[in-house]
DOMARVO-720884 format. One record per residue (C-alpha): residue in three letters; residue number from 1; x, y, z. Coordinates in Angstrom, 2 decimals. Layout:
DOMARVO-720884
atom code ALA, pos NUM, c1 X, c2 Y, c3 Z
...
END
This chain:
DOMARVO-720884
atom code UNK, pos 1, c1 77.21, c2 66.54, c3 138.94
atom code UNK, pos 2, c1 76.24, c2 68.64, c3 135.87
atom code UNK, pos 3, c1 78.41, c2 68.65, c3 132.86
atom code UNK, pos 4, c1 78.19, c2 72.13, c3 130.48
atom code UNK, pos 5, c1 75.59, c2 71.74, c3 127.40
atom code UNK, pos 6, c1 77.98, c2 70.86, c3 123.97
atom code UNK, pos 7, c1 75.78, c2 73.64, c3 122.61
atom code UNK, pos 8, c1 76.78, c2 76.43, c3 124.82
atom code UNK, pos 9, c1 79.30, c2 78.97, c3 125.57
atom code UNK, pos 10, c1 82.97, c2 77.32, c3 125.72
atom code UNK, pos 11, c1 85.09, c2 78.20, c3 128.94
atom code UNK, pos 12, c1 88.20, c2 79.34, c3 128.29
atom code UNK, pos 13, c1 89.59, c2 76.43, c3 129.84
atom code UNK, pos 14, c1 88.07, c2 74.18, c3 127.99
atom code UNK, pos 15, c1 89.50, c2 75.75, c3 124.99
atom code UNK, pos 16, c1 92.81, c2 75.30, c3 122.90
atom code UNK, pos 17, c1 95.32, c2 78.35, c3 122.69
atom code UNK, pos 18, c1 94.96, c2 77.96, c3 118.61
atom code UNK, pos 19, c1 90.74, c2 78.33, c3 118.98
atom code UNK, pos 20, c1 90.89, c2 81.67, c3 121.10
atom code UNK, pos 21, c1 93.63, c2 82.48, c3 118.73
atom code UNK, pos 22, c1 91.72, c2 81.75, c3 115.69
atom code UNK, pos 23, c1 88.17, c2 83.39, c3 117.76
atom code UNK, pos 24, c1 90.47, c2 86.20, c3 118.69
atom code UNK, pos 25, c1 91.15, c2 87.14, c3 114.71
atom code UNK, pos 26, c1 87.58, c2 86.20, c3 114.03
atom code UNK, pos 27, c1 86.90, c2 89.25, c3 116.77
atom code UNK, pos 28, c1 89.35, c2 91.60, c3 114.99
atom code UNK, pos 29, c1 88.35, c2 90.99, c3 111.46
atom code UNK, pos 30, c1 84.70, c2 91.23, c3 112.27
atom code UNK, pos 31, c1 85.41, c2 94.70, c3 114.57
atom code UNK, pos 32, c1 87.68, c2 96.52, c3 111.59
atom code UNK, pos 33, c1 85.02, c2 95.71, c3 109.35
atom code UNK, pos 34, c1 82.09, c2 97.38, c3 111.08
atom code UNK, pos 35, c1 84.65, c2 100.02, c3 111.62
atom code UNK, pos 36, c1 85.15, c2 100.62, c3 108.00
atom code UNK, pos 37, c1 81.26, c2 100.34, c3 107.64
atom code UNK, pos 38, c1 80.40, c2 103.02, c3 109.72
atom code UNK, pos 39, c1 83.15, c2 105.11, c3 108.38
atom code UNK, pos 40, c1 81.68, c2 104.44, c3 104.88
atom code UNK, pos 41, c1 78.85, c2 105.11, c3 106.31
atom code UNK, pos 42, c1 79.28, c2 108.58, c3 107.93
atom code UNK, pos 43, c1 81.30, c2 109.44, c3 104.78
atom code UNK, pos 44, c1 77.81, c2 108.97, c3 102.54
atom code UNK, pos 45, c1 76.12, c2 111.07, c3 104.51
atom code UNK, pos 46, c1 78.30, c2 113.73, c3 104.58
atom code UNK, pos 47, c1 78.79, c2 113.71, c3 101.03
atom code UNK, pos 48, c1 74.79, c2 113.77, c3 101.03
atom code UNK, pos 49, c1 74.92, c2 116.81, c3 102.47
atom code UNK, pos 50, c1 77.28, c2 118.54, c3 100.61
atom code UNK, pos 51, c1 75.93, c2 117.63, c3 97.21
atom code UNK, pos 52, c1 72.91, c2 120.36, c3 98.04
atom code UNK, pos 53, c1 75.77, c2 122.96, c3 99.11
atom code UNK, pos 54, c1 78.14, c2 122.03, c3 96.15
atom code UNK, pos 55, c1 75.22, c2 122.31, c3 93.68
atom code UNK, pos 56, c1 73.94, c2 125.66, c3 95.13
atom code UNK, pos 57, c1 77.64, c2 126.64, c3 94.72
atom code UNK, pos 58, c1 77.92, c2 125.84, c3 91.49
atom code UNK, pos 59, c1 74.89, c2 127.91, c3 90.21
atom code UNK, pos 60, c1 76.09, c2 130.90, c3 92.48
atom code UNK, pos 61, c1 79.64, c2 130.20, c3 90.30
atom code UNK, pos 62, c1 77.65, c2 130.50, c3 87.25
atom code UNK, pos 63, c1 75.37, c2 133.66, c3 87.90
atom code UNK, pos 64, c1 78.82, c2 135.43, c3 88.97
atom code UNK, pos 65, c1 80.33, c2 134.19, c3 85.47
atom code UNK, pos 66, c1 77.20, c2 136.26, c3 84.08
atom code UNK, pos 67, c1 76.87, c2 139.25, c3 86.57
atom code UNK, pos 68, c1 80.85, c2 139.51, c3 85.34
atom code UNK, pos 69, c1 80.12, c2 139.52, c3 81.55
atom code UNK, pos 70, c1 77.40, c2 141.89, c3 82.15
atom code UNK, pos 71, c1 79.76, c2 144.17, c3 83.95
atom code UNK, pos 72, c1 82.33, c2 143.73, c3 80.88
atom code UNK, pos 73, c1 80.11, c2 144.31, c3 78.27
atom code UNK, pos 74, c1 78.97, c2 147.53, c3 80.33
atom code UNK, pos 75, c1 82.26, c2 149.02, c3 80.11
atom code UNK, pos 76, c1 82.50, c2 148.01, c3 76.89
atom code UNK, pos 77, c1 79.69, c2 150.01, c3 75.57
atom code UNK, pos 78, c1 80.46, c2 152.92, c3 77.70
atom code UNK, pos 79, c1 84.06, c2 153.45, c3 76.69
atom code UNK, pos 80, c1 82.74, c2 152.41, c3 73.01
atom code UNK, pos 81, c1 80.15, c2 155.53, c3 73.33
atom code UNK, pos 82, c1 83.05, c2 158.17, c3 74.25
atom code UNK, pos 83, c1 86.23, c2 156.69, c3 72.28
atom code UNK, pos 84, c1 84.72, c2 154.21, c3 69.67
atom code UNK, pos 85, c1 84.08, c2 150.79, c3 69.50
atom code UNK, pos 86, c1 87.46, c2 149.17, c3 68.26
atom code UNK, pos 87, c1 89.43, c2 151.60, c3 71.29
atom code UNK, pos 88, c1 86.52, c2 151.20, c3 73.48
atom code UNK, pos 89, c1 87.09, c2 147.17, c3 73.40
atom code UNK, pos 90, c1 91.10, c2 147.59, c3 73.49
atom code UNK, pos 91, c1 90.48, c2 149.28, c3 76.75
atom code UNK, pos 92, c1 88.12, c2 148.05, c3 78.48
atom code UNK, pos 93, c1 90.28, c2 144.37, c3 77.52
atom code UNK, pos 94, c1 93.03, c2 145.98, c3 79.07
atom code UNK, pos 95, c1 91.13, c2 147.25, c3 82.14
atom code UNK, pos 96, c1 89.69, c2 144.25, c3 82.45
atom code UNK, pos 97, c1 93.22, c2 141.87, c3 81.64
atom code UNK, pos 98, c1 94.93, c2 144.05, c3 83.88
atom code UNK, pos 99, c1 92.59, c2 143.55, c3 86.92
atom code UNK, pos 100, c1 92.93, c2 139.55, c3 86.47
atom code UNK, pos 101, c1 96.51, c2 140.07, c3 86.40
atom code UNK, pos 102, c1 96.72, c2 141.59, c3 89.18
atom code UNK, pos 103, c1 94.62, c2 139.40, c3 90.90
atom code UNK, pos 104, c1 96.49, c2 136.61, c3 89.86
atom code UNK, pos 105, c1 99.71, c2 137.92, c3 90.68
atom code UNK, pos 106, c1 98.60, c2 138.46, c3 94.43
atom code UNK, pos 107, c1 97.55, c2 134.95, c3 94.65
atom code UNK, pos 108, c1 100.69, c2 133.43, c3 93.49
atom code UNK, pos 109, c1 102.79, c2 136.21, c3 96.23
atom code UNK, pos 110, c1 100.11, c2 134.98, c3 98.61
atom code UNK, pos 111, c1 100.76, c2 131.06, c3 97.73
atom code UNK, pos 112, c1 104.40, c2 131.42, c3 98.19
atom code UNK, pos 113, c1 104.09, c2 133.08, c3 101.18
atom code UNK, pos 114, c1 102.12, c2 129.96, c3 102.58
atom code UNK, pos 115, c1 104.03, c2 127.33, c3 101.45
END
């Protein structure tokens, strides 16, 4: 009769309870690890991806900072031109105070609302 090779697969019957116990962590510990590894990861290439998008952002943020100073100074000069520069600036800071106050006081109704 042929006996199994000592080398080779174990039967479960040939097997304690404590060694498929102990094989049985072994099995967890080694799946939630490659589970965390691909989660890691899908994670770094997502964040990859967004870098490009978060950069682009960024300098979109950054032109709109400018286009807005632009637009400031604009009103600026052309109230400066008609009333004079110190009223011309006293105005166009309230015009300009007033429209971020406004703006800020529909986000807060709007945050409220939400929460």
């Amino acid at each position: 009769m042929l006996k199994p090779a000592g080398d080779g697969p174990h039967r479960g019957g040939d097997r304690s309870f404590g060694e498929l116990a102990t094989q049985l962590v072994d099995d967890a510990k080694a799946y939630a690890r490659a589970e965390v590894d691909l989660a890691k990861a899908i994670a770094a290439d997502k964040a990859k991806s967004v870098r490009l998008a978060a950069i682009l952002l960024a300098a979109a943020l950054l032109f709109a900072f400018g286009a807005f100073t632009a637009l400031s100074v604009a009103i600026f000069v052309a109230l400066a031109t008609v009333m004079g520069p110190i009223l011309g600036g006293i105005v166009a800071f309230l015009l300009i105070a007033g429209i971020a106050g406004a703006l800020a006081w529909l986000g807060v109704r709007k945050l409220g609302a939400a929460l």
